[in-house]
C-alpha positions as CSV (number, residue, x, y, z in Angstrom):
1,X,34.8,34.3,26.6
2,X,31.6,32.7,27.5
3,X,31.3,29.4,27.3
4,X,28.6,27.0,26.0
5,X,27.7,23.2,26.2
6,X,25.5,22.0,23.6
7,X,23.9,18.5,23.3
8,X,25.0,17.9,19.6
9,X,27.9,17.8,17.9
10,X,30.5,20.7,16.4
11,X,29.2,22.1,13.0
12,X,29.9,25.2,11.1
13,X,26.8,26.6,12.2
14,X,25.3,26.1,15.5
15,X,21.4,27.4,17.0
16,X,21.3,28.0,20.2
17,X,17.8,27.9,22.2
18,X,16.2,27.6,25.3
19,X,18.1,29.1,28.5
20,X,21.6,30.0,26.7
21,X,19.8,31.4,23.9
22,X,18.0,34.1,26.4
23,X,21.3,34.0,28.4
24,X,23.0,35.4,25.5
25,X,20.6,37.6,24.3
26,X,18.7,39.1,27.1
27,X,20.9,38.5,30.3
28,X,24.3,39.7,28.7
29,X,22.9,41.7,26.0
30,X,25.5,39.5,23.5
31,X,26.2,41.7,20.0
32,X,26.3,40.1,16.6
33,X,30.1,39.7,15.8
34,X,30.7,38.7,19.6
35,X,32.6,35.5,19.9
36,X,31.8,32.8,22.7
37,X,33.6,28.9,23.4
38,X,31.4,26.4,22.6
39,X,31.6,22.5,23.7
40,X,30.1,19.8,22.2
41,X,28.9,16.2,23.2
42,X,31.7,14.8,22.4
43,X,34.3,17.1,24.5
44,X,34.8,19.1,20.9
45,X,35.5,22.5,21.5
46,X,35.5,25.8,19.2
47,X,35.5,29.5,19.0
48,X,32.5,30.4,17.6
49,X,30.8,33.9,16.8
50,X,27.3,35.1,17.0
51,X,25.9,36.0,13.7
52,X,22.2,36.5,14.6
53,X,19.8,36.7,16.6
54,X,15.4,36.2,16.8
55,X,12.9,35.9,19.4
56,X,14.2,32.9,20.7
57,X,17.4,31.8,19.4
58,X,21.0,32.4,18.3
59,X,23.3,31.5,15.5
60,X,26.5,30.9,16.0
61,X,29.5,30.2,13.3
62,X,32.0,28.2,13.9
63,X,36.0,30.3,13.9
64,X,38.5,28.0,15.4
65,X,38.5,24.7,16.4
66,X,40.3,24.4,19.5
67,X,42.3,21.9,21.7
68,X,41.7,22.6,25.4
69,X,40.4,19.0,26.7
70,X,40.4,20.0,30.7
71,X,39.0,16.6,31.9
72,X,40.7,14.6,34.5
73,X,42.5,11.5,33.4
74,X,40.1,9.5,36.4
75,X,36.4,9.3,37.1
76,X,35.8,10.7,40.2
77,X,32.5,10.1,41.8
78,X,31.5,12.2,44.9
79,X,28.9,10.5,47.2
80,X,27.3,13.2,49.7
81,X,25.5,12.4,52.0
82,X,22.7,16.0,52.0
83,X,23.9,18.5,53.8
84,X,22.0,21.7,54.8
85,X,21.2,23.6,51.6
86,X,23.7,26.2,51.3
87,X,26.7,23.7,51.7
88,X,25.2,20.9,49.6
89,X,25.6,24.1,46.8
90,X,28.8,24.4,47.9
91,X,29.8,21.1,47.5
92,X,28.6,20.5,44.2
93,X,30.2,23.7,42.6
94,X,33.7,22.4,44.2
95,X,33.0,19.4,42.4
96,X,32.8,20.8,39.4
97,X,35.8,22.9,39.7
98,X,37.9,19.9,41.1
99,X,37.2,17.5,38.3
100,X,34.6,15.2,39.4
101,X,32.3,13.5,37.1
102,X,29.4,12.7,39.3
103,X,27.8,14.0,42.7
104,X,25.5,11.0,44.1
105,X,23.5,12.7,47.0
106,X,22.6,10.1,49.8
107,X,20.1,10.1,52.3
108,X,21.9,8.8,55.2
109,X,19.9,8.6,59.3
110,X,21.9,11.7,60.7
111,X,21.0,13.7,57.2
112,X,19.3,17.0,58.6
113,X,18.2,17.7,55.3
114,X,15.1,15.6,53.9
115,X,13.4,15.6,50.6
116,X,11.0,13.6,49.7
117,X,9.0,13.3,45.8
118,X,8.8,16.6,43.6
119,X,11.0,18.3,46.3
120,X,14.1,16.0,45.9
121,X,14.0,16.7,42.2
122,X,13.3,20.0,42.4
123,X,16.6,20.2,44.8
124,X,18.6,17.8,42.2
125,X,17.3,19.9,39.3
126,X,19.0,23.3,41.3
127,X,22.1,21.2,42.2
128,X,22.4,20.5,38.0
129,X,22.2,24.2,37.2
130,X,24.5,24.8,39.8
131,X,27.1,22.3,38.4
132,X,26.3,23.0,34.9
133,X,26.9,27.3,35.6
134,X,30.2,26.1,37.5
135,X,31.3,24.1,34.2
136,X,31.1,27.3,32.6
137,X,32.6,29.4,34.8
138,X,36.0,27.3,35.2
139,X,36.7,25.8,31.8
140,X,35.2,22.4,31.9
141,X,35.4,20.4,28.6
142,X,32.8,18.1,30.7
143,X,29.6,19.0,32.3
144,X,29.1,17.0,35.7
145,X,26.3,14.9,36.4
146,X,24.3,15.5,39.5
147,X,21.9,12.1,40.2
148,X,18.8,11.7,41.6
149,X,18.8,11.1,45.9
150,X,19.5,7.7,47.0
151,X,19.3,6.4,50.5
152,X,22.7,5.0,51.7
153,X,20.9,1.5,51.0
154,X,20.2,1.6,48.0
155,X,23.5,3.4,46.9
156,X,25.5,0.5,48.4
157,X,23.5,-2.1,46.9
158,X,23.2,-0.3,43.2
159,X,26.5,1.3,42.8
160,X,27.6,1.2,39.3
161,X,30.8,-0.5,38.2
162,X,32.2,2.1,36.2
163,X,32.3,4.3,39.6
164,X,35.4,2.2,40.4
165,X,36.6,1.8,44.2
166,X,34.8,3.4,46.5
167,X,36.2,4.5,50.1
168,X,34.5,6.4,52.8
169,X,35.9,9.2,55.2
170,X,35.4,7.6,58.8
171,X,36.2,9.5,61.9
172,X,36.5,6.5,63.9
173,X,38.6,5.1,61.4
174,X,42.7,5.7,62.9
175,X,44.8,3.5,60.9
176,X,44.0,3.4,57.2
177,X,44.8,6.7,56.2
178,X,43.3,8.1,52.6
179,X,47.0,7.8,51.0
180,X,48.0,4.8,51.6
181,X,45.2,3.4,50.7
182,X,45.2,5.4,47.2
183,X,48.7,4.3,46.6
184,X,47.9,0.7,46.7
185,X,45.4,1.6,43.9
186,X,46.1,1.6,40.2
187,X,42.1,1.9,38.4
188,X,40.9,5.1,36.7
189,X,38.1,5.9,38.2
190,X,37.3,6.5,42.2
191,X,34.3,7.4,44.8
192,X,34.8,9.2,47.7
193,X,31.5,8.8,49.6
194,X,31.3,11.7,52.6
195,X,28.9,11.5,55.7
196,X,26.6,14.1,57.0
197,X,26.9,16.6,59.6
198,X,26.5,14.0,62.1
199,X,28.5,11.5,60.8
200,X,28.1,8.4,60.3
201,X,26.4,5.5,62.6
202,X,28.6,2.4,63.5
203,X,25.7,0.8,62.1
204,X,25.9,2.3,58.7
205,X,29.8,2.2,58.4
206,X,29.5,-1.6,59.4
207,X,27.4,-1.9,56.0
208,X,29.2,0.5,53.8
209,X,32.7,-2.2,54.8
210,X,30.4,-4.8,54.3
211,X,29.7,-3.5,50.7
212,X,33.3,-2.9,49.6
213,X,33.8,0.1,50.5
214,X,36.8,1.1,52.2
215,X,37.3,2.9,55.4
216,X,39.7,5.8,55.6
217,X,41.1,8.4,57.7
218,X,41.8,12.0,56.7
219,X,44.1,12.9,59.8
220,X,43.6,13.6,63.5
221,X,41.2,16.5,63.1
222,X,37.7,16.5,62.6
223,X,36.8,18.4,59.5
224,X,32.9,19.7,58.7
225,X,31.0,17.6,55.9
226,X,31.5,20.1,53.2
227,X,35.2,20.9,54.2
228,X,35.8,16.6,53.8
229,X,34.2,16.7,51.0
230,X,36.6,19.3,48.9
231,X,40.0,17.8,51.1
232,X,39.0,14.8,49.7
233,X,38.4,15.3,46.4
234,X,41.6,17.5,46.0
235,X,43.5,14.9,47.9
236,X,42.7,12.1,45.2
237,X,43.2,13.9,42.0
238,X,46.6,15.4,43.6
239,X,47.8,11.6,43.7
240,X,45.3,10.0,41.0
241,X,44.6,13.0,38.7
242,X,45.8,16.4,37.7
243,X,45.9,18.6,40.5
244,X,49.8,19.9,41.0
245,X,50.3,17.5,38.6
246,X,51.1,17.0,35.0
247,X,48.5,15.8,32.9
248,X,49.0,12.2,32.7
């Protein structure tokens, strides 16, 4: 069944509007009597069925409540630094389908891809929908936020406490591999912050250690951005989260 986030909360009857509303009505030519899952605010979700329809909106009623919470039991922050356009889409749908909470793009000195003004939020705007369609698509109880471009500055200097510990993927990096490092952990929530095509400088992984975060190895190969990106979040919510696992 299709499946719906809305702002609010559960209620026996729900109006839909704006792009769902003409998803429903116009795009998949939905039927009165057609049922859909719909997710609140508040990770609520509930069979619902569609019981009209005008111009601009539809009514749902509310069916079944169900219990199908699909979040991880950790926050897990993705920090990419942009990649070309096609594999920064990538990335963020992989995201979504491997649990994460949060993409951070950064703007790091070997970024080939540059935005500056009304075209970085016209990217970060694309890279919601992207996220929020992927939520859809593979049972999210959670829709992932995608925030606005920071340089690799700023993100250092401003990163948010409830992002937890933070490690970066570092080629030159031999010793400290990501495992270990994860098993000496015992928080809830995690960033995994992922250079460019390029890399990293020496300059710039001197300042992310310098900030607290910690530099780790994936293994003896050197693996593209995007690939790092989805090895790495997989990795962490294999031994952190939910992945292979049991819910825990």
């Amino acid at each position: 069944m299709r499946r719906l986030f809305i702002p609010g909360k559960l209620a026996d009857t729900v109006t839909l509007s704006g792009n769902d509303a003409h998803h429903l009505g116009y795009t998949l030519r939905a039927r009165v009597g057609e049922r859909c899952v719909v997710v609140d605010s508040e990770r609520q979700i509930a069979s619902m069925e569609i019981t009209g329809f005008t111009a601009d909106t539809v009514t749902l009623r509310l069916v079944e409540r169900l219990e199908a919470d699909t979040e991880s039991p950790i926050r897990l922050t993705l920090a990419v630094c942009l990649l070309k356009s096609d594999k920064m889409e990538f990335v963020v749908q992989k995201a979504v389908e491997l649990g994460a909470a949060k993409v951070q793009p950064i703007e790091s000195e070997n970024c080939v891809a540059r935005y500056d003004g009304k075209k970085a939020e016209a990217r970060r705007e694309r890279w919601q929908r992207i996220a929020d369609e992927a939520a859809k698509q593979c049972g999210r109880t959670a829709l992932l936020t995608v925030a606005p471009i920071l340089s690799l500055g700023d993100w250092l200097t401003k990163r948010p406490p409830e992002d937890g510990a933070a490690f970066f993927c570092y080629e030159a990096e031999e010793k400290n591999t990501l495992g270990a490092w994860l098993a000496e952990q015992n928080g809830d929530a995690y960033t995994a912050l992922i250079g460019p095509e390029g890399g990293f400088t020496p300059a710039e992984a001197e300042q992310a250690k310098a900030a607290g975060v910690f530099a780790v190895t994936l293994g003896p190969r050197i693996l593209r951005a995007e690939t790092a990106a989805v090895a790495t979040l997989a990795i962490v919510q294999h031994i952190k989260g939910d992945l292979g696992n049991e819910t825990r």
